[in-house]
C-alpha positions as CSV (number, residue, x, y, z in Angstrom):
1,X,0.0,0.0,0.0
2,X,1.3,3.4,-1.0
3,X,1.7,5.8,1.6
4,X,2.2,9.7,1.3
5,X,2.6,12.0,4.5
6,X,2.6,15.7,4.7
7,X,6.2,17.3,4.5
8,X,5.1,18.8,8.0
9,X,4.5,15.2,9.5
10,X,7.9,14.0,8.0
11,X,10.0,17.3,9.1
12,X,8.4,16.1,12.6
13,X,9.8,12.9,12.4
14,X,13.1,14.0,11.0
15,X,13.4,16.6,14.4
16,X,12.6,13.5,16.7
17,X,15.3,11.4,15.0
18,X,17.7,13.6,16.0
19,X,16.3,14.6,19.3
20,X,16.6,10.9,20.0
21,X,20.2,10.3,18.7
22,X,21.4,13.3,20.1
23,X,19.8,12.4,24.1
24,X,21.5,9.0,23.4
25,X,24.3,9.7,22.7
26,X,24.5,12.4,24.9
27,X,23.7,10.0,27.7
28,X,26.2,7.7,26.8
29,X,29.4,9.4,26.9
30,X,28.6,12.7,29.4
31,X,27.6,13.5,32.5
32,X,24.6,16.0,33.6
33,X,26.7,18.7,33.7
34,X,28.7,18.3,30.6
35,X,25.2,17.9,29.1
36,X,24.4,21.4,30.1
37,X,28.1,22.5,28.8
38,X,27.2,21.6,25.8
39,X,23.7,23.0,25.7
40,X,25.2,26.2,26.4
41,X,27.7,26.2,23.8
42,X,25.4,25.5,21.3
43,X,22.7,28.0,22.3
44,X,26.2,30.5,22.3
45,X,27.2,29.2,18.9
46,X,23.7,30.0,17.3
47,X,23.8,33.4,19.2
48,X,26.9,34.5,17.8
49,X,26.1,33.3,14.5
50,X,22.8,35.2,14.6
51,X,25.2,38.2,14.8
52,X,27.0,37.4,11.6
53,X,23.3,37.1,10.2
54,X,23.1,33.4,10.1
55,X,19.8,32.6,11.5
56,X,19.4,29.3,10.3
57,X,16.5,27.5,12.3
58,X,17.3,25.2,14.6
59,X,15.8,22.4,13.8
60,X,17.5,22.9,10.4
61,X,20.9,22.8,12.3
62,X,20.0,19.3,13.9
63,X,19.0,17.8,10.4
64,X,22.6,18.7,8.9
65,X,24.2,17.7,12.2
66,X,22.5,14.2,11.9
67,X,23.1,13.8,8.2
68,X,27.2,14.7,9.1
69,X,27.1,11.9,11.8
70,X,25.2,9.2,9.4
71,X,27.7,10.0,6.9
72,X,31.0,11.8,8.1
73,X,32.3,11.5,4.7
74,X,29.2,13.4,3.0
75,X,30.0,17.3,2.4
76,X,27.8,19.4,4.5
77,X,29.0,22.6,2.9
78,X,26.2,23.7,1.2
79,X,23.7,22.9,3.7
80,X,21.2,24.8,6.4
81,X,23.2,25.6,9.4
82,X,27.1,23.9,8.0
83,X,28.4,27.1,9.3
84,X,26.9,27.4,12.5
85,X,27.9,23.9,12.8
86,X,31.6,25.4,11.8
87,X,30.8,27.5,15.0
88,X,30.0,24.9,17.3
89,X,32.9,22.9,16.2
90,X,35.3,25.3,16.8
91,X,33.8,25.9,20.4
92,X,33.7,22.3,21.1
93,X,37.4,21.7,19.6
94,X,38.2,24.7,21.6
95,X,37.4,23.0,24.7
96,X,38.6,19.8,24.1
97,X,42.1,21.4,22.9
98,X,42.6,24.1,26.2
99,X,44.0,22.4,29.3
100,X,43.4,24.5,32.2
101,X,46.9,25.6,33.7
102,X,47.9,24.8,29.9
103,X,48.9,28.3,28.1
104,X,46.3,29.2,24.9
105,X,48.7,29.9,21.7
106,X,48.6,31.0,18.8
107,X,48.3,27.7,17.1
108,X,45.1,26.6,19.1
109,X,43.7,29.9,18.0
110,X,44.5,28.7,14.0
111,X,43.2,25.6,14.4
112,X,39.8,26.7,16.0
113,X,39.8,29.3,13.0
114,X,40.3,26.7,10.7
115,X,37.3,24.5,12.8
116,X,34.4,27.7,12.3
117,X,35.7,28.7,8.7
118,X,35.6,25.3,7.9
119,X,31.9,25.6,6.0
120,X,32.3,28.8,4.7
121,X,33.0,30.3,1.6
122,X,36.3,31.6,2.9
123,X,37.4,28.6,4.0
124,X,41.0,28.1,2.1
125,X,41.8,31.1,4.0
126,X,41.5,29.6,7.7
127,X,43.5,29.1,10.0
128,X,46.0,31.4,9.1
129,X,45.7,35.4,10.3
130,X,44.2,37.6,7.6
131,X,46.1,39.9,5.4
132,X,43.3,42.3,4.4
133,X,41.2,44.3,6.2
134,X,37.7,43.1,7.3
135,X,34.1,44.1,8.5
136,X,30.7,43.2,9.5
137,X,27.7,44.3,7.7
138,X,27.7,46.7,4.6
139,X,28.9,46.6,1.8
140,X,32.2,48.5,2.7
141,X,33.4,49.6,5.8
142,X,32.3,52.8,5.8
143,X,28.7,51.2,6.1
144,X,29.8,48.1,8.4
145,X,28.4,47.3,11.9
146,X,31.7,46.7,12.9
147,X,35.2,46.9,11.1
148,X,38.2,45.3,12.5
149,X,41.7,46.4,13.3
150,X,43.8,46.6,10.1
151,X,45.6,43.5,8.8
152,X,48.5,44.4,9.7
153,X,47.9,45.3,13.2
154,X,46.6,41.6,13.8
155,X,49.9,39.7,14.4
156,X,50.6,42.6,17.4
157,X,47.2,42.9,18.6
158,X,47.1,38.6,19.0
159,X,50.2,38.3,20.5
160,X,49.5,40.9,23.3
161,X,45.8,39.3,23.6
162,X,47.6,35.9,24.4
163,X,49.6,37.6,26.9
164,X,47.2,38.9,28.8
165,X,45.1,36.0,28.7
166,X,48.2,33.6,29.5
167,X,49.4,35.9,32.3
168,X,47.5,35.9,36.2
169,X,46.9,40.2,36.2
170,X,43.4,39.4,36.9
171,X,40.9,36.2,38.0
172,X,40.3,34.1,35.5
173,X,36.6,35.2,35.1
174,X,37.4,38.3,34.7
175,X,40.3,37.4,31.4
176,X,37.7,35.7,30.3
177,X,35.4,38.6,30.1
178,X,37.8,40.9,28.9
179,X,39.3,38.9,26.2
180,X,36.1,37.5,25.1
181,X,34.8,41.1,24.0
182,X,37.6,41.9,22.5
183,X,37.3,42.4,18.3
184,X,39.5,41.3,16.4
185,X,37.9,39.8,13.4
């Protein structure tokens, strides 16, 4: 017997698939409270790329997450959400890659560049520091939401960020803050 659902009834189904893969696994490998770790990074991840103007929903996000862990070998640059997915990647990998007591460097900042440019159009250009200048918004800078230090400012401007953020001038909640809010895109 032939059977046809409503794209509504099947998006449904699709959303519980992954809600049930994700809880499992989830439950499998973490505890409570790295559960709630990573709920957080993911609601910062889709914050921060809601910013950039990527407001992909989320239940579009958790159908290309799902279809990347069915098939790690299938490309997921052209689908909903791959760069927010870039975004929490590069949070996660951040994580996983920062021992505490360990100093942050500039390599772990490259490879967490390479990790949220991965999906994007600019990604052959990860994971190195840029040479030209950049901006948010507009179509020049002159019309940007934000514009970034100038290129060539960026290899000063990381090395003192790392500095400070290596060094003990202030509680580490407080670095945090400080270098967390600092722009250098």
């Amino acid at each position: 017997q032939d059977f046809s659902a409503d794209p509504s009834i099947l998006r449904a189904e699709e959303d519980a698939v992954v809600a049930l893969t994700e809880a499992g696994q989830s439950l499998a490998i973490t505890s409570r409270a790295e559960m709630i770790g990573l709920a957080l990074m993911r609601s910062e991840a889709i914050a921060s790329s809601f910013i950039e103007g990527l407001n992909t929903p989320p239940a579009q996000i958790l159908r290309t997450e799902l279809l990347r862990e069915l098939d790690p070998q299938r490309s997921i640059e052209r689908k909903p959400g791959a760069e927010i997915i870039g975004n929490m990647d590069a949070l996660l990998g951040l994580t996983r890659q920062v021992t505490a007591g360990e100093p942050l460097t500039l390599d772990t900042i490259l490879a967490v560049h390479r990790a949220l440019m991965r999906y994007t159009p600019f990604a052959e250009s990860s994971g190195r520091l840029r040479e030209r200048q950049s901006w948010i918004g507009g179509l020049s800078p002159l019309h940007a939401k934000f514009v970034a230090p100038p290129a060539s400012a960026v290899p000063d401007l990381i090395a003192d960020l790392l500095a400070f953020v290596n060094g003990r001038a202030l509680p580490a909640i407080a670095t945090a803050a400080i270098a967390t809010s600092t722009p250098l895109v």
